[in-house]
C-alpha positions in Angstrom: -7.4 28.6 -14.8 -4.6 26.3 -14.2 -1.9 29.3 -13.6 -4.8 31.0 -10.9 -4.3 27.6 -9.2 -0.1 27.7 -8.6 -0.7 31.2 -7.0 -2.6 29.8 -4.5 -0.5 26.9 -3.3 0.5 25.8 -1.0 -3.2 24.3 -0.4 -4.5 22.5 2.4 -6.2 19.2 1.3 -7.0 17.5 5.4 -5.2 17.5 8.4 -2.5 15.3 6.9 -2.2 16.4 3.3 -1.3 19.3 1.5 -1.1 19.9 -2.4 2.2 21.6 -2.9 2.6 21.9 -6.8 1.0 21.4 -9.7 2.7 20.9 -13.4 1.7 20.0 -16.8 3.4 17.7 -19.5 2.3 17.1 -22.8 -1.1 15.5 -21.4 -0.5 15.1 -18.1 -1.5 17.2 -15.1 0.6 16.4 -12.1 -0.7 17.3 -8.4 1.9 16.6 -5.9 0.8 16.6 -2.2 2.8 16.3 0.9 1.7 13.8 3.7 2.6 15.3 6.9 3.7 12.2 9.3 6.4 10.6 11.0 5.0 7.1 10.3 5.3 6.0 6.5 2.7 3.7 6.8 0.5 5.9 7.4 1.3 7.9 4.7 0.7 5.0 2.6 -2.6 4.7 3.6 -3.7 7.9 1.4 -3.5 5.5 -1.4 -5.4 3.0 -0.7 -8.0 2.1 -3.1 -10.6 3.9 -0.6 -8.4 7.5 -1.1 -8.5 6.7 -5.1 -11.8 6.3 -5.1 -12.8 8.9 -3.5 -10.4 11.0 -5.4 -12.2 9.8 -8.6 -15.5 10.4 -7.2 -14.5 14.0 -7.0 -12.7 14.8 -10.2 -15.3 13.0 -12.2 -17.7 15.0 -10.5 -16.1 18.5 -11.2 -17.4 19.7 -14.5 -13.6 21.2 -15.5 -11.7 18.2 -14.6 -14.4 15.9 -16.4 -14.1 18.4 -19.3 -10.4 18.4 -19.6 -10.4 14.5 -19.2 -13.1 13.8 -22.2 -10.4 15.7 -24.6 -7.5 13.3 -23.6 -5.3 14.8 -20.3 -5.1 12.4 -17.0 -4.6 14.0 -13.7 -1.8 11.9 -11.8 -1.8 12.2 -8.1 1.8 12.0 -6.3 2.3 11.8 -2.5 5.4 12.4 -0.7 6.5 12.7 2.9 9.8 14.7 4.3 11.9 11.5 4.0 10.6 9.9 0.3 11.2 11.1 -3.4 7.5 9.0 -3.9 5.6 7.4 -1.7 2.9 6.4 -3.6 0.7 7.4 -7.3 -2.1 6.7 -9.2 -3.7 8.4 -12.2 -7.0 9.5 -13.1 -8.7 9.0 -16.8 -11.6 9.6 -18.5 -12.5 5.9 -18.6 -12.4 5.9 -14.5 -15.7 7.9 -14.4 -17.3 5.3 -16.8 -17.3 2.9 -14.7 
């Protein structure tokens, strides 16, 4: 399924964000989304522990992500803007929908 998914991009996360490629090393799963704002601290505030957690929330409660997780892989999330390499990360593991 993972291929089906680059076709498709670029994809539309909010008003703000979109996911703009997707890549896979050894056992990682990268998403890379642009933030779409003149103001880098706003763009920041995609991260914040409120975005993660939401973020978790989701992946641990698709049924293909949780999957994929309970054999190993970790999806890391990337965020970028027009001016930054990175703006910001965080990964998600198996053990984040434990707990």
């Amino acid at each position: 399924a993972y291929p089906q998914y680059r076709t498709r991009l670029p994809i539309r996360i909010d008003d703000r964000t979109t996911l703009v490629d997707l890549s896979y090393r050894g056992h990682v799963f990268r998403l890379r989304h642009l933030v779409e704002t003149d103001n880098k601290a706003a763009a920041i505030t995609v991260l914040t522990e409120r975005a993660r957690k939401a973020t978790v929330a989701k992946a641990c409660a698709d049924e293909d992500m949780r999957a994929t997780m309970k054999r190993g892989p970790i999806y890391e999330y990337q965020y970028l803007d027009r001016q930054s390499p990175l703006v910001g990360s965080f990964d998600i593991r198996n053990a984040d929908c434990d707990g």
